[in-house]
N, C-alpha and C positions, 0 to 999 in steps of 0.2 A: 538670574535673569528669568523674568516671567513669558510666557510667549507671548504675551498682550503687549512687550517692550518691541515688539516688530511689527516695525507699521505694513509694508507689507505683505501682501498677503501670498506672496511666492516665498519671501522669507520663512514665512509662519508655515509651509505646508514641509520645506525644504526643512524645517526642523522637527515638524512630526514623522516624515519620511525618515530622517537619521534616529531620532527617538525608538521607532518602530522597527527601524534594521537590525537597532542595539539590543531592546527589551521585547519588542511584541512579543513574540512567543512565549517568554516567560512570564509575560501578563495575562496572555491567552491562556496557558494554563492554571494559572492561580487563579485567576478569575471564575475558571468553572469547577474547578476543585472547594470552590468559595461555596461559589451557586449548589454544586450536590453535596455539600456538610450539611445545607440548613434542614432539609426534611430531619434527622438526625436531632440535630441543635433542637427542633423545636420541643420533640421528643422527651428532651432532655438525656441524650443517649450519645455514644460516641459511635464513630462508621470506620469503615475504610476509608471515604474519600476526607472525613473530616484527621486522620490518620497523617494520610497519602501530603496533604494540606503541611501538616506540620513537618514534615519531614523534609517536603519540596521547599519551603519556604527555610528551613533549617540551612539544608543543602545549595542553595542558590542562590541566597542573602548571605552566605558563608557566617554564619551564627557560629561560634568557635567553641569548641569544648564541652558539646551538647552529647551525650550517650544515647545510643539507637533504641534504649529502654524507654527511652523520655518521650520518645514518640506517641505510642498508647495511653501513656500516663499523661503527658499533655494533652491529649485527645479527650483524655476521660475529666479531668479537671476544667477545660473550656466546658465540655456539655453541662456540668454539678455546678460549675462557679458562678454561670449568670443565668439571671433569666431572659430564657429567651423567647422573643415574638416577633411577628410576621416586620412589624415596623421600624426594629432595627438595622432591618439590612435595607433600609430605605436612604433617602437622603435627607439634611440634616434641615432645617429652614432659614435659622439662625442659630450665632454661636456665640458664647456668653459664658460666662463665672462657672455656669451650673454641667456645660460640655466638659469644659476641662476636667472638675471632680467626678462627674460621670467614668469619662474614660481612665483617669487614675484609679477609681474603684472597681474599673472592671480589670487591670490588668493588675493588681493588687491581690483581687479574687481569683485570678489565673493563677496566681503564682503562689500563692498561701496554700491554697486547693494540690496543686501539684507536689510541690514538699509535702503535705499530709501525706499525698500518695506515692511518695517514695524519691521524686524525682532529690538528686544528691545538690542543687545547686539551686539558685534564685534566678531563673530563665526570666527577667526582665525585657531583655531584647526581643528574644522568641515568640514570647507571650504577647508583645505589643505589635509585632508583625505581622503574627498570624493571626490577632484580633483587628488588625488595621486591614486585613485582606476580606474578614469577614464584615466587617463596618467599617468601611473605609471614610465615611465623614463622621464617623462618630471617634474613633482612635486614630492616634498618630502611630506613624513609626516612631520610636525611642530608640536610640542608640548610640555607641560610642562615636559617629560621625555628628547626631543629631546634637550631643552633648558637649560635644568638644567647639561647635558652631554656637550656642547659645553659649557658650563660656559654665556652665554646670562645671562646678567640681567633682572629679570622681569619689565617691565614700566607700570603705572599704566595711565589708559585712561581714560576718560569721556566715558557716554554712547552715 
């Protein structure tokens, strides 16, 4: 259900209030753990808060079977993997053939980047998470809910 499915508008406020009750806070904070990575990001550099970001987003998305190692090391492979500029973390205008390969190559580049640097697993979920918190119209979340709703077949990987 969309909220635009509620005509309304007591309805509409009565589901941002339970939204809000449920998530706010954990929006409130990923949101600015977003906002203070990008000095970092732009750098090309990893931070504490760009850190703090993958960990909280690990730990509160319940991302399953992730090593507390992988934190730094995903940290350090978002800052290496993309390039990054002021007008990524903008909003998007329009979305088209060329968004979706964008955001498949940037968490592609998460993830390839991270294995170099040690990380033991293919953190597809995590990666597309915490790159969805940092560009949120530009990546999606991906995950085993995301996947199992678009009917994707799971495929199974070597490590």
């Amino acid at each position: 259900m969309k909220l635009t499915d509620l005509p309304d508008p007591a309805e509409r406020a009565a589901a941002v209030s339970l939204f809000d009750a449920r998530f706010g806070e954990m929006e409130q904070v990923l949101w600015s753990l977003s906002v203070h990575s990008r000095p970092a990001l732009l750098a090309g550099e990893s931070s504490p808060a760009l850190e703090a970001l993958v960990w909280t987003v690990k730990s509160w998305w319940g991302v399953q079977g992730v090593r507390s190692e992988t934190k730094a090391k995903m940290a350090t492979a978002l800052a290496e993997s993309v390039t990054w500029s002021r007008d990524l973390f903008g909003p998007v205008p329009e979305y088209g053939s060329d968004r979706a390969a964008f955001a498949c190559e940037q968490v592609a580049g998460v993830v390839g980047r991270s294995v170099l640097l040690g990380v033991p697993r293919r953190e597809y979920s995590l990666a597309s998470k915490v790159l969805h918190w940092l560009m949120p119209w530009r990546v999606p979340v991906y995950d085993s809910f995301v996947r199992s709703v678009l009917g994707v077949p799971r495929q199974r990987s070597s490590p």
